[in-house]
MDAnalysis code that builds the backbone (N, CA, C; Angstrom):
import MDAnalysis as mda
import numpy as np

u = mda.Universe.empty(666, n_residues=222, atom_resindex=np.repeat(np.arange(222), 3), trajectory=True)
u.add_TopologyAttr("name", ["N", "CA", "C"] * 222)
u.add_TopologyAttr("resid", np.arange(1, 223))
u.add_TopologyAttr("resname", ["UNK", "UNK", "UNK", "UNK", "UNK", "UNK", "UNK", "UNK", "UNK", "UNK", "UNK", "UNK", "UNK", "UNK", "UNK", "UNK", "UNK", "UNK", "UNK", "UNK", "UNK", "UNK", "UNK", "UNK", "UNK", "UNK", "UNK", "UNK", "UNK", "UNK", "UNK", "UNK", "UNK", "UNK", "UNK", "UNK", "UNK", "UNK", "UNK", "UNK", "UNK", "UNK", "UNK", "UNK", "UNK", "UNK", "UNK", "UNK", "UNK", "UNK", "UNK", "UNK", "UNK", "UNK", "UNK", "UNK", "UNK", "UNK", "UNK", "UNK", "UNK", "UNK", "UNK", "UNK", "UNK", "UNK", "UNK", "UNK", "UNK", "UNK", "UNK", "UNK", "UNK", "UNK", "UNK", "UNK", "UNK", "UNK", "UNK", "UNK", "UNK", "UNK", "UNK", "UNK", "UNK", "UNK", "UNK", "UNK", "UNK", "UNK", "UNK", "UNK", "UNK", "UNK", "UNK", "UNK", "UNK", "UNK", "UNK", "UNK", "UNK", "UNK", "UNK", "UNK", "UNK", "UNK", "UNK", "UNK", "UNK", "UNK", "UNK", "UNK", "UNK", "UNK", "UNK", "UNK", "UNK", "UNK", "UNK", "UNK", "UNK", "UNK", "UNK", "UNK", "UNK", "UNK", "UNK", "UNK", "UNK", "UNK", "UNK", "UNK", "UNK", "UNK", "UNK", "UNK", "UNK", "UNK", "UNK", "UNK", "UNK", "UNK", "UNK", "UNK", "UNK", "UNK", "UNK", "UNK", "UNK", "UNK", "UNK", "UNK", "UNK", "UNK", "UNK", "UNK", "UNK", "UNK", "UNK", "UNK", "UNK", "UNK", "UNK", "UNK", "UNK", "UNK", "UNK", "UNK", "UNK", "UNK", "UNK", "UNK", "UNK", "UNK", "UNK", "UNK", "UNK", "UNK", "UNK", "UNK", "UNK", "UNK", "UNK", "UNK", "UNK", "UNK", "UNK", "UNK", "UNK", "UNK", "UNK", "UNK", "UNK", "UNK", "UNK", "UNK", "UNK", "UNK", "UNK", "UNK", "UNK", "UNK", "UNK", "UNK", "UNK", "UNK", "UNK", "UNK", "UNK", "UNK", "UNK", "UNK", "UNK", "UNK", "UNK", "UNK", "UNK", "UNK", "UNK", "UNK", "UNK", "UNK"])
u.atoms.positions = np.array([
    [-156.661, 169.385, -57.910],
    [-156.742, 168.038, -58.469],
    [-158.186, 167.544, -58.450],
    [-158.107, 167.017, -59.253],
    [-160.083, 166.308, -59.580],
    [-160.187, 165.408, -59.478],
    [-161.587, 164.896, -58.519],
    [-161.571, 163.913, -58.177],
    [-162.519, 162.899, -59.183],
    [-162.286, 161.545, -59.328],
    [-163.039, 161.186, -60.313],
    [-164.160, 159.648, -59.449],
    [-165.018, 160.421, -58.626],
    [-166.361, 159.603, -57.942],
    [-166.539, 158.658, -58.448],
    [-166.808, 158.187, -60.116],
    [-167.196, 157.205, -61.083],
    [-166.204, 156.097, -60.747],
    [-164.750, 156.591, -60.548],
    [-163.661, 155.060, -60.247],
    [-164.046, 153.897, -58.813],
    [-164.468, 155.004, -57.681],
    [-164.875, 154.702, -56.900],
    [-166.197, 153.969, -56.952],
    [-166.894, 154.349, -57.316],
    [-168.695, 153.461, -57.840],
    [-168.445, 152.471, -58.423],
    [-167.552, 152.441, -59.623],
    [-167.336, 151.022, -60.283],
    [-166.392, 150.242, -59.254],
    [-165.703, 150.778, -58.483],
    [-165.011, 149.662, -57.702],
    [-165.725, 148.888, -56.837],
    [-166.323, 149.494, -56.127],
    [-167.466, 148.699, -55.315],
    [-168.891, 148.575, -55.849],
    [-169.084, 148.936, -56.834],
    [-170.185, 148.435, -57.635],
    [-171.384, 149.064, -56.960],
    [-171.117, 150.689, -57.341],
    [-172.744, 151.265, -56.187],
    [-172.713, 152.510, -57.114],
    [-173.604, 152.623, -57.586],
    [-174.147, 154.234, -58.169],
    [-175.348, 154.715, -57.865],
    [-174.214, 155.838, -57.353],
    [-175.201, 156.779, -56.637],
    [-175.957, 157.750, -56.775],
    [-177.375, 157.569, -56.455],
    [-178.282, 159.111, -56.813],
    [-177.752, 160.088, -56.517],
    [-177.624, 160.098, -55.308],
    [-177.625, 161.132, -54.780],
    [-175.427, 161.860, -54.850],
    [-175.395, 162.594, -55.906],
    [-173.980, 162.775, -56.139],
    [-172.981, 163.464, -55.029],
    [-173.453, 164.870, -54.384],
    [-173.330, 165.401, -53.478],
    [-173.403, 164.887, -52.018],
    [-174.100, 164.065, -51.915],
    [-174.069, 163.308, -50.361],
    [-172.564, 162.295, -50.640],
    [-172.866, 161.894, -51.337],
    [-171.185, 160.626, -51.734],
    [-170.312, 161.996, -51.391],
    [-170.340, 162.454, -51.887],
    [-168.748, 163.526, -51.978],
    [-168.580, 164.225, -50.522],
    [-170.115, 164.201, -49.971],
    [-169.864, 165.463, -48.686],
    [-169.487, 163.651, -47.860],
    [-170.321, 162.561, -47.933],
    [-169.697, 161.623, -46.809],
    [-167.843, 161.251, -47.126],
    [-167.502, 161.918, -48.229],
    [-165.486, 161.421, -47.817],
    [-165.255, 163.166, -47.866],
    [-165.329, 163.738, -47.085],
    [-164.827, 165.415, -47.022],
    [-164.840, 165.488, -45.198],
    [-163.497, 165.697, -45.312],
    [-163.291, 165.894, -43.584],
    [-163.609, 166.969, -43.049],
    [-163.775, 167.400, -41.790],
    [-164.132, 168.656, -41.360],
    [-162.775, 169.726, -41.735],
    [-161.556, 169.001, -41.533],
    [-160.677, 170.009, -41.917],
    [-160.803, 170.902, -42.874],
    [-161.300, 170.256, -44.147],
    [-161.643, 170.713, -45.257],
    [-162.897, 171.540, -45.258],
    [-164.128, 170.977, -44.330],
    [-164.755, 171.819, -44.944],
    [-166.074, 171.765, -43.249],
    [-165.597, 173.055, -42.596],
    [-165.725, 172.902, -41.198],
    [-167.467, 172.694, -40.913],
    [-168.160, 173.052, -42.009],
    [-170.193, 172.938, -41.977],
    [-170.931, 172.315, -42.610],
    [-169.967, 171.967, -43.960],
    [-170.611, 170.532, -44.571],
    [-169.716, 169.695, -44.744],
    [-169.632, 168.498, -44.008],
    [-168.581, 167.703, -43.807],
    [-169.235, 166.597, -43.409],
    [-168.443, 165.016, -43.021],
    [-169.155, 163.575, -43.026],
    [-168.981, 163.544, -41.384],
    [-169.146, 163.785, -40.815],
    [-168.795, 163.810, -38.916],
    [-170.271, 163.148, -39.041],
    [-171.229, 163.591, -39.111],
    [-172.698, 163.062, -38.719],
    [-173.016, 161.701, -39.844],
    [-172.885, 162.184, -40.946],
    [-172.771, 160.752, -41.571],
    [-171.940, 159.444, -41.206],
    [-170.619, 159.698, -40.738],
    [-169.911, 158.692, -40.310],
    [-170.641, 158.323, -38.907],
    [-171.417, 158.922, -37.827],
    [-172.240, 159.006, -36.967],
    [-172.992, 157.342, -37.123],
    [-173.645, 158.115, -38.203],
    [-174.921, 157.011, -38.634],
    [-174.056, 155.710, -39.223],
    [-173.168, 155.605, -40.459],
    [-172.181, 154.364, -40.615],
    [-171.957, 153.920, -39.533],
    [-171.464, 154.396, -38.615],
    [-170.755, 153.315, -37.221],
    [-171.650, 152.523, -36.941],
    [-173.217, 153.180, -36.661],
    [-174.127, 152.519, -36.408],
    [-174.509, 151.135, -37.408],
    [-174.868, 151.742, -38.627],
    [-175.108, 150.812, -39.463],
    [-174.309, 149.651, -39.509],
    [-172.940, 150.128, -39.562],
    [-171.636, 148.524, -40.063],
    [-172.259, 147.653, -38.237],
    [-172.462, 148.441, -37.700],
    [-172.404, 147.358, -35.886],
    [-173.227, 146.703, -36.204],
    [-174.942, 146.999, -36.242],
    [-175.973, 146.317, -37.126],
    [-175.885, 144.823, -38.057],
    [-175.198, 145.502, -38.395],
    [-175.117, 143.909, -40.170],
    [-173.846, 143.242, -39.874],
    [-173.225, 143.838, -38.631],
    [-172.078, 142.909, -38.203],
    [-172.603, 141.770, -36.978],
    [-173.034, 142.124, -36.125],
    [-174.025, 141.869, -35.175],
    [-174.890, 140.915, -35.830],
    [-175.736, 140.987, -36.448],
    [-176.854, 140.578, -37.294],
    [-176.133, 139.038, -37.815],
    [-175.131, 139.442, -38.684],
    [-174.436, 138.327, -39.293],
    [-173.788, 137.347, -38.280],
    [-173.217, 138.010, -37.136],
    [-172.563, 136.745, -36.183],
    [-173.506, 136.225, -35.369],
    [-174.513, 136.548, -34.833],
    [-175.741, 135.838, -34.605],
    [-176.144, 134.736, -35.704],
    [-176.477, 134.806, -36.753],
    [-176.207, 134.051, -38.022],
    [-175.165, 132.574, -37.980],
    [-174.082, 133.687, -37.926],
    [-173.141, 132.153, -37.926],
    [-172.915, 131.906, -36.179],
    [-172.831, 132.045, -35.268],
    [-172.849, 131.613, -34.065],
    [-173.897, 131.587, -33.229],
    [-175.115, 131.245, -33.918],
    [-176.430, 131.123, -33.178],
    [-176.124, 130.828, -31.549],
    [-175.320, 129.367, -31.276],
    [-175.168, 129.053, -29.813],
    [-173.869, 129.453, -28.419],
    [-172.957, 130.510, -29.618],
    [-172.380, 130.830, -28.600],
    [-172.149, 131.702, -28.034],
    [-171.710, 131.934, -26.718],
    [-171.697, 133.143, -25.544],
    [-171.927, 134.171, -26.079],
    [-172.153, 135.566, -24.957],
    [-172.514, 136.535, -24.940],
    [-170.981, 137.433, -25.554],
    [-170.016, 136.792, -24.203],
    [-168.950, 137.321, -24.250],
    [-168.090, 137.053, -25.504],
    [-167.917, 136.143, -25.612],
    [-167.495, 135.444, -27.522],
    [-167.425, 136.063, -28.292],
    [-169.056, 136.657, -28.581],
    [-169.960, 137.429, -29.553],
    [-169.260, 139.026, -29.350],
    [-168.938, 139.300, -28.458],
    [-168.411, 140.639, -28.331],
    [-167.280, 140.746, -28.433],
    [-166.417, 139.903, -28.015],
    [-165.055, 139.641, -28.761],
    [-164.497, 140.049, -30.528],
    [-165.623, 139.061, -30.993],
    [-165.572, 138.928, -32.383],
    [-165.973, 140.063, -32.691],
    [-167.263, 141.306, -32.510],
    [-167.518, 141.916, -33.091],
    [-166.820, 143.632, -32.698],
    [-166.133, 142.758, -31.790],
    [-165.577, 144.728, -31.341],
    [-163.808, 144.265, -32.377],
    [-163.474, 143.249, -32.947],
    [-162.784, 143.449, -33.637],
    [-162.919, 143.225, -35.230],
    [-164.415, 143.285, -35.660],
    [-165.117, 143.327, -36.787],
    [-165.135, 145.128, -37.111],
    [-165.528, 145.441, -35.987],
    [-166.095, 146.954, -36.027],
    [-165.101, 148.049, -35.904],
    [-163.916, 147.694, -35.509],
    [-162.943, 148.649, -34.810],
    [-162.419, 149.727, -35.723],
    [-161.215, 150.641, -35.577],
    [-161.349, 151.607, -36.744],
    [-160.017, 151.042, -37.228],
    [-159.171, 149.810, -36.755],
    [-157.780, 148.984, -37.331],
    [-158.633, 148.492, -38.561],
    [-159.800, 147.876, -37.964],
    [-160.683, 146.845, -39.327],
    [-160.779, 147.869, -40.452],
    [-161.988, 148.805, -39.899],
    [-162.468, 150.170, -40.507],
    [-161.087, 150.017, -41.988],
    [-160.273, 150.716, -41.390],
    [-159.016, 151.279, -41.684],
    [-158.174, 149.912, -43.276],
    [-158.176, 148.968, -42.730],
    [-157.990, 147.829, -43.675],
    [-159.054, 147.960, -44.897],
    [-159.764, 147.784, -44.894],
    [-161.429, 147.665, -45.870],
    [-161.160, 148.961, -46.267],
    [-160.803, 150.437, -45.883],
    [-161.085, 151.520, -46.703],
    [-159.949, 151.210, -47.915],
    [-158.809, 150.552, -46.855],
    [-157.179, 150.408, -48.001],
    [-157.420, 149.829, -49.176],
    [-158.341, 148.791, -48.921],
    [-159.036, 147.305, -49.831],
    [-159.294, 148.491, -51.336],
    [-160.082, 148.913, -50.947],
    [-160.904, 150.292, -51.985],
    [-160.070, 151.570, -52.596],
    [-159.045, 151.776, -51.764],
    [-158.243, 152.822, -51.896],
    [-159.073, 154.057, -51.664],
    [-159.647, 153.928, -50.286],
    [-160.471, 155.308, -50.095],
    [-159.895, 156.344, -50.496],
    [-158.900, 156.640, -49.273],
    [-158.072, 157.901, -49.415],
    [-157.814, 159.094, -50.639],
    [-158.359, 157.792, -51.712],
    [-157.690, 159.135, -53.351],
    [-158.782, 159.664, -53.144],
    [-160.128, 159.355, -52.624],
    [-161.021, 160.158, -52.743],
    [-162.143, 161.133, -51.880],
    [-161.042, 161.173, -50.517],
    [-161.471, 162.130, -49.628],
    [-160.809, 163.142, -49.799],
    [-161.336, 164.116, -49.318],
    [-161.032, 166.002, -49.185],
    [-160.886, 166.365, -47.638],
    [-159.794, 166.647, -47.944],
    [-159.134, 167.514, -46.093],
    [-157.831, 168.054, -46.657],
    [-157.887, 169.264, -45.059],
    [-157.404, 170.495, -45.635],
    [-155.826, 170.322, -45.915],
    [-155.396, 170.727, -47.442],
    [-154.244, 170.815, -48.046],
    [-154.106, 172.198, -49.012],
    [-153.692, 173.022, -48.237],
    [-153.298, 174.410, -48.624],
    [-152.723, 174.948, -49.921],
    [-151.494, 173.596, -49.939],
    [-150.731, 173.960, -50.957],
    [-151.246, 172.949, -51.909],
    [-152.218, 172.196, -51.803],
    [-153.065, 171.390, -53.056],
    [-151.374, 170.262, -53.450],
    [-151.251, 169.613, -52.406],
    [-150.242, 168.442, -53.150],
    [-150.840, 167.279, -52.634],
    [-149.480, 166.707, -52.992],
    [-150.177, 164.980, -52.155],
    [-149.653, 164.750, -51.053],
    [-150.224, 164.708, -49.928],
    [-150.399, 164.515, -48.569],
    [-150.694, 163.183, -48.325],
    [-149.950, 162.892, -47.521],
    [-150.814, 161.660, -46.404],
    [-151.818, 161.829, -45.416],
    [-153.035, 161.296, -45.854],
    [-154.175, 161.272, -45.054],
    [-154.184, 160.438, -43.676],
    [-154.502, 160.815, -42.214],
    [-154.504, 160.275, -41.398],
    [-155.054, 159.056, -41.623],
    [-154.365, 158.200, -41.007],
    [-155.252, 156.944, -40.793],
    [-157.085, 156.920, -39.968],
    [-156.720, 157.747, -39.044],
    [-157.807, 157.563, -37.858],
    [-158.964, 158.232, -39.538],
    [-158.554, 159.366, -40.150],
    [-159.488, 159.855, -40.981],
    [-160.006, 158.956, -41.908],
    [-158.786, 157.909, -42.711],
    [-159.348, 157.383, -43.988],
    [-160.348, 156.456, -42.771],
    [-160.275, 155.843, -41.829],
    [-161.251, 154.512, -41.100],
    [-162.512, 155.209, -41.121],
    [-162.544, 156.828, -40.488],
    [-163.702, 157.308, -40.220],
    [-164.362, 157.532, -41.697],
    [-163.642, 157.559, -42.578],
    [-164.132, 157.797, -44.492],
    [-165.112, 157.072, -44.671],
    [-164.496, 154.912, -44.087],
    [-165.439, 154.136, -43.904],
    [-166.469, 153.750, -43.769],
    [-166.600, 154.255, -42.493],
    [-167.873, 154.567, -41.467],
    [-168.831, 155.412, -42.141],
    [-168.235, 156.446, -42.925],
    [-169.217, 157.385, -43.312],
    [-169.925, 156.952, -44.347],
    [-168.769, 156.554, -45.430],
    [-169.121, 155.747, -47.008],
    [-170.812, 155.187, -46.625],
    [-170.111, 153.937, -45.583],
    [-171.725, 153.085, -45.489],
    [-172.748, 153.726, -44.742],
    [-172.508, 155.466, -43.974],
    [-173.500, 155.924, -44.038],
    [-174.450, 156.127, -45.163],
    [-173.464, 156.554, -46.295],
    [-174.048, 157.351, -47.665],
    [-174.564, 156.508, -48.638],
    [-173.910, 155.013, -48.513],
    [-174.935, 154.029, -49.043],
    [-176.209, 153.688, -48.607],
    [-175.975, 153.656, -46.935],
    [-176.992, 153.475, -46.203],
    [-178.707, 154.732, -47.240],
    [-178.109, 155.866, -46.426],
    [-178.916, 157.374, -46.964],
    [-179.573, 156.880, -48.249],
    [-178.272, 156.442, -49.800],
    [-178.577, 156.582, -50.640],
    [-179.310, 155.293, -51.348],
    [-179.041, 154.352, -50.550],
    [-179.194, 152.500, -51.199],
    [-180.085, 151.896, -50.270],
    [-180.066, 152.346, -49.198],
    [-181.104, 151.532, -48.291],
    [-180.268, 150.481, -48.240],
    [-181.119, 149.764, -46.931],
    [-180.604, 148.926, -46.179],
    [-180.135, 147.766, -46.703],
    [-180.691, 146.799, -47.770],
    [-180.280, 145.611, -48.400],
    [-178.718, 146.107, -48.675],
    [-178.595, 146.927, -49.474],
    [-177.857, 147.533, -50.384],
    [-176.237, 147.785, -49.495],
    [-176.717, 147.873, -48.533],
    [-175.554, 148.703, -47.587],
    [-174.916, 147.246, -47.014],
    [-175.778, 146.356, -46.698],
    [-176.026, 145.453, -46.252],
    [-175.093, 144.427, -46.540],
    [-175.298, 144.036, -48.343],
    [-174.614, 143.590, -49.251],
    [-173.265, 144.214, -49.189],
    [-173.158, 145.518, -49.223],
    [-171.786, 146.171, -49.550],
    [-170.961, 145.230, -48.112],
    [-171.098, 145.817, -47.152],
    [-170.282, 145.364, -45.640],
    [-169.771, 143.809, -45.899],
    [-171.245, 142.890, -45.506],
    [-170.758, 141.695, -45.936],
    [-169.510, 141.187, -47.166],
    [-169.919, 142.015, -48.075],
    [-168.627, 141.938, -49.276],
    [-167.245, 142.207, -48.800],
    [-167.296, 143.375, -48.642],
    [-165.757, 143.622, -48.014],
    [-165.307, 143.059, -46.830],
    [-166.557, 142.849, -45.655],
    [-166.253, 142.329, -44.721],
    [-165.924, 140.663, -44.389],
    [-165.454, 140.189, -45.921],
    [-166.039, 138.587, -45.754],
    [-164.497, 137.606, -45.373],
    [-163.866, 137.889, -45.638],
    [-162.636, 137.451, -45.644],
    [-162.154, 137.857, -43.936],
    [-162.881, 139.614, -43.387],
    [-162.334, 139.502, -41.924],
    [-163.514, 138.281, -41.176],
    [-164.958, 138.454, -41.789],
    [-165.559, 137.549, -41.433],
    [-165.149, 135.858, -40.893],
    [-164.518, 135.808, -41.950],
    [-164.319, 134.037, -42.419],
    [-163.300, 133.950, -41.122],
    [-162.502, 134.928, -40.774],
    [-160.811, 134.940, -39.979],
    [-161.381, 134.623, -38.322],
    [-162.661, 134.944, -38.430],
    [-163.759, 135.302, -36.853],
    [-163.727, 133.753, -36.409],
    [-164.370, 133.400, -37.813],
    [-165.156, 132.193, -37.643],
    [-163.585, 130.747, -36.530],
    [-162.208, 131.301, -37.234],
    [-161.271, 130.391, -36.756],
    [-160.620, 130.979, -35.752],
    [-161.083, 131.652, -35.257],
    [-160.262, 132.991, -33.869],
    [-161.043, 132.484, -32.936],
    [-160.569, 131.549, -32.366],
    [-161.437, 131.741, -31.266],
    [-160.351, 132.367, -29.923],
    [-161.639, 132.297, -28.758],
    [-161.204, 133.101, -27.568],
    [-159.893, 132.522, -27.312],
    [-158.732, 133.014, -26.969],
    [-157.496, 132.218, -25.729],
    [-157.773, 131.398, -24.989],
    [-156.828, 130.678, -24.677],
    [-157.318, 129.941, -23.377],
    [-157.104, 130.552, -22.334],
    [-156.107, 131.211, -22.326],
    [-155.782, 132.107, -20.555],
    [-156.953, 132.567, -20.549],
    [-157.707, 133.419, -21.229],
    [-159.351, 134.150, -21.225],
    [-159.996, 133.642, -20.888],
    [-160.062, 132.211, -21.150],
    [-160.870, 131.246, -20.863],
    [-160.983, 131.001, -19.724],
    [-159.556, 130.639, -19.206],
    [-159.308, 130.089, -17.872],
    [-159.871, 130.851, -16.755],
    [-159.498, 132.391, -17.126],
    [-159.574, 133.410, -16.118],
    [-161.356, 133.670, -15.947],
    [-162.074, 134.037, -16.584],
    [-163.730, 133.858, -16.641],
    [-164.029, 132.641, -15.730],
    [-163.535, 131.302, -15.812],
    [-164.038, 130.308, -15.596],
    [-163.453, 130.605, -14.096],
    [-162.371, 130.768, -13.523],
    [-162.016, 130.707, -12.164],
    [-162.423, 131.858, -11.551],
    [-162.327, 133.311, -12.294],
    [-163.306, 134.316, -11.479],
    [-164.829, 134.038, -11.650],
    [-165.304, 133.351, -12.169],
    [-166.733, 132.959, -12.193],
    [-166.734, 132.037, -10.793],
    [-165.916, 130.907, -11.014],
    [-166.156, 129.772, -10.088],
    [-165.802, 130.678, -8.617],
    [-164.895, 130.907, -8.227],
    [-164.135, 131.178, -7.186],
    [-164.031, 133.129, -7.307],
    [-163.788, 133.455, -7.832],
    [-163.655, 134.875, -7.899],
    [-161.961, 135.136, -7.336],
    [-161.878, 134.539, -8.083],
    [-160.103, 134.605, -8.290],
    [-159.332, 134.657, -8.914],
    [-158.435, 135.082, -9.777],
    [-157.872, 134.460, -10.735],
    [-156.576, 133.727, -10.927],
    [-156.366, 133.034, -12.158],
    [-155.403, 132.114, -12.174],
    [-153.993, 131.777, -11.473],
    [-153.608, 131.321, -10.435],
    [-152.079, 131.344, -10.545],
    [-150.877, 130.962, -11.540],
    [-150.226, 131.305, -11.664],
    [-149.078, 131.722, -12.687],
    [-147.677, 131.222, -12.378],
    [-147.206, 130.237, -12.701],
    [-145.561, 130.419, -11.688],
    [-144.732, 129.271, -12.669],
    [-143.073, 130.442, -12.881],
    [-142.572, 129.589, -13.949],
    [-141.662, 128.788, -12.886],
    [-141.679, 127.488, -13.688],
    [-141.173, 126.589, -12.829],
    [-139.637, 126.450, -12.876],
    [-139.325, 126.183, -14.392],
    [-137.522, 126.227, -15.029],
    [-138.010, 126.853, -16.350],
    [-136.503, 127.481, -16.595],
    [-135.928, 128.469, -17.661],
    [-134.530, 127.632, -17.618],
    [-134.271, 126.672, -18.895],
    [-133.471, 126.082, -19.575],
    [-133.455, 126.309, -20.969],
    [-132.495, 125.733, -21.489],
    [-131.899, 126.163, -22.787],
    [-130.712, 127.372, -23.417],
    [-130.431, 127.456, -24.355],
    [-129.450, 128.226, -24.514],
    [-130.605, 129.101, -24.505],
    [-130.132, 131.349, -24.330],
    [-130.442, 132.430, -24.307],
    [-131.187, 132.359, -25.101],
    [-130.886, 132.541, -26.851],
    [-131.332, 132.449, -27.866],
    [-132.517, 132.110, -28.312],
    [-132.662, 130.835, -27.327],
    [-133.521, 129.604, -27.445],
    [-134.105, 128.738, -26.237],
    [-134.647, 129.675, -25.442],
    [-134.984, 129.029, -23.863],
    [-135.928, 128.525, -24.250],
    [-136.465, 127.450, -23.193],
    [-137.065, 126.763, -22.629],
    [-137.964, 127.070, -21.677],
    [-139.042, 127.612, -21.348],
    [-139.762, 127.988, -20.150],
    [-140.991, 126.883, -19.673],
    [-140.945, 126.409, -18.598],
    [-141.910, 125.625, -18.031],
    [-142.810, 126.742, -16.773],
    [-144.189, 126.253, -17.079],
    [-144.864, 127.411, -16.466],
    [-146.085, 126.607, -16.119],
    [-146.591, 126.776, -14.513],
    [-147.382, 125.773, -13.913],
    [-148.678, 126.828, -13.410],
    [-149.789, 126.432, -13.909],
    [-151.235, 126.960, -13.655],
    [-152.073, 126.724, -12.824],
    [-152.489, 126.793, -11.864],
    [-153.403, 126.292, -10.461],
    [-154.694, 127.548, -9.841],
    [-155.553, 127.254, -10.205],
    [-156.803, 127.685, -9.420],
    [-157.309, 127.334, -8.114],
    [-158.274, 127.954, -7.834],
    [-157.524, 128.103, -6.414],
    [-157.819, 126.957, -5.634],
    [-158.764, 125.260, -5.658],
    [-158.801, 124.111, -5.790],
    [-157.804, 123.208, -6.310],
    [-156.884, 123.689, -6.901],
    [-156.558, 122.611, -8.044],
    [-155.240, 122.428, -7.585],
    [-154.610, 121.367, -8.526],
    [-152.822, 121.162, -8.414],
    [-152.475, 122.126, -9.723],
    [-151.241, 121.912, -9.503],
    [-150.643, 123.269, -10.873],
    [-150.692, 122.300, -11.921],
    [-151.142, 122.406, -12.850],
    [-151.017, 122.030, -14.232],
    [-149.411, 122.451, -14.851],
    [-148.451, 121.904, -15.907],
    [-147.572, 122.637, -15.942],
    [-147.699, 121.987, -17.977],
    [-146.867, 123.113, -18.593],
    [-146.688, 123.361, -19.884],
    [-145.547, 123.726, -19.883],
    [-144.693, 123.794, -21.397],
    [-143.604, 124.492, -21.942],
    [-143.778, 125.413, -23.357],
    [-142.722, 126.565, -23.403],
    [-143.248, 127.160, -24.443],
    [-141.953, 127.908, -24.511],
    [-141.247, 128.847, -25.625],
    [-140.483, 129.280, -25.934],
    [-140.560, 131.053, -25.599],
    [-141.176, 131.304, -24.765],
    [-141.631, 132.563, -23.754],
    [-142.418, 131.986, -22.881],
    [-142.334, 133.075, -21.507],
    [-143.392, 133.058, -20.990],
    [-145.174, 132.927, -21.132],
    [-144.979, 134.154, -22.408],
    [-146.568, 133.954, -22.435],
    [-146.858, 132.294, -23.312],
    [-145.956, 132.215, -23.789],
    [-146.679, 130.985, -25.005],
    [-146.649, 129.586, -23.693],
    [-145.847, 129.186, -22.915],
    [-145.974, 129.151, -21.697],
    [-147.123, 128.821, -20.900],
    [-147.326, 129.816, -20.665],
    [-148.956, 130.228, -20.179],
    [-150.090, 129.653, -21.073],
    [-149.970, 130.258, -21.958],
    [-151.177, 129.375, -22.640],
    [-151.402, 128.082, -22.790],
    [-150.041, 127.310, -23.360],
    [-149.743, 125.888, -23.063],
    [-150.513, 125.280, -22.186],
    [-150.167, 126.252, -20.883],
    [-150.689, 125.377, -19.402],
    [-152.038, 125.732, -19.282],
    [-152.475, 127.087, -19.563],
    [-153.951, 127.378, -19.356],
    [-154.723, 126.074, -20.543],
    [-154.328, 125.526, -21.672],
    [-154.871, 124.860, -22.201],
    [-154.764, 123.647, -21.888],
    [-153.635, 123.428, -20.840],
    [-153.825, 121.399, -20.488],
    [-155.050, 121.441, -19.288],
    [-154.596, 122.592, -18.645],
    [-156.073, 123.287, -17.475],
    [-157.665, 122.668, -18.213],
    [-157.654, 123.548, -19.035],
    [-158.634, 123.044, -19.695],
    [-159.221, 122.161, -20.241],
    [-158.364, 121.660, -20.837],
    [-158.167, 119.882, -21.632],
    [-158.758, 118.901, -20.684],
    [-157.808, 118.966, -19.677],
    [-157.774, 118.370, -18.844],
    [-159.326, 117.994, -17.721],
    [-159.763, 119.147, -17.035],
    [-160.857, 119.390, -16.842],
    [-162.427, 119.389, -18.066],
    [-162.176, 119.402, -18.732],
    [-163.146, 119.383, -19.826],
    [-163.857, 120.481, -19.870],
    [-163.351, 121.650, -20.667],
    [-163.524, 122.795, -20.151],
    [-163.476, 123.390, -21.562],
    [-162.524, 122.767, -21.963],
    [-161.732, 123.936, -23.917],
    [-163.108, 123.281, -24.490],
])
């Protein structure tokens, strides 16, 4: 089956000099065990961390260290990776090994690493603006999702009391009412100073957060 490179270029809007580097960065080692994208996807990982990094500094000039790493280890990951190749429909246009030449399902972990490699080969072939532009594009919509994600509050809570005290939160459900179906959980939060804060939530964990957030509220802390 033949692959047609040109569908791919017009989809993301990149034409490439260099024809053979595009084709060897989506060719898995299965396929082709000495010229294959393992080292190119190498260099992509690097690159997407870069202009991901780069950009949330950008939009979160003033906040935390820890925040910042939050957001970007789920900017960078190979679930994200893996979404953005789907966006494109990588997969029609990587090569790994199929014997009997049909249509196979391509690993996931492979099409993410396809990713990684792609914006090596833009990187190689487009230079840096170029690569630059591409990420941000596809990446803008997980971008925008960053910007309203923020940390938990239990996360919150727990940093702030192993910081303060080097302890962490107490936890304790108080009542479980309501029908089965449809309980009721009250769940009371206390550090290791404090009175228990208490919340309700329709689980435990939702529960928890409830209370880790009146914790917070409360103290002036969220």
């Amino acid at each position: 089956m033949k692959i047609n490179y040109l569908n791919l270029q017009k989809k993301i809007d990149i034409k490439f000099k260099d024809r053979k580097l595009l084709i060897k960065s989506l060719t898995h080692k299965s396929f082709d065990k000495s010229n294959n994208n393992e080292k190119i996807e190498f260099l992509g990982d690097r690159v997407l961390g870069l202009v991901i990094a780069k950009k949330l500094l950008e939009i979160y000039p003033n906040e935390k260290e820890g925040i910042l790493d939050k957001k970007f280890a789920s900017l960078v990951n190979k679930k994200t990776c893996l979404q953005i190749a789907k966006n494109i429909n990588l997969e029609k246009y990587m090569l790994t090994f199929n014997p009997k030449n049909k249509k196979v399902k391509i690993e996931d972990k492979i099409i993410a690493d396809g990713c990684e490699a792609l914006i090596g080969c833009i990187y190689l072939d487009k230079g840096f603006s170029v690569v630059e532009n591409f990420i941000l594009d596809q990446w803008k919509k997980k971008i925008e999702e960053s910007i309203i994600t923020q940390i938990d509050a239990k996360t919150k809570l727990q940093e702030f009391s192993l910081k303060k005290y080097k302890k962490l939160p107490i936890y304790k459900v108080i009542s479980n009412t309501g029908p089965r179906h449809k309980p009721i959980l009250k769940v009371g939060v206390m550090l290791a100073d404090s009175k228990f804060y208490t919340a309700e939530g329709s689980s435990k964990k939702e529960a928890e957060q409830n209370a880790a957030i009146k914790y917070l509220k409360n103290n002036e802390l969220s």
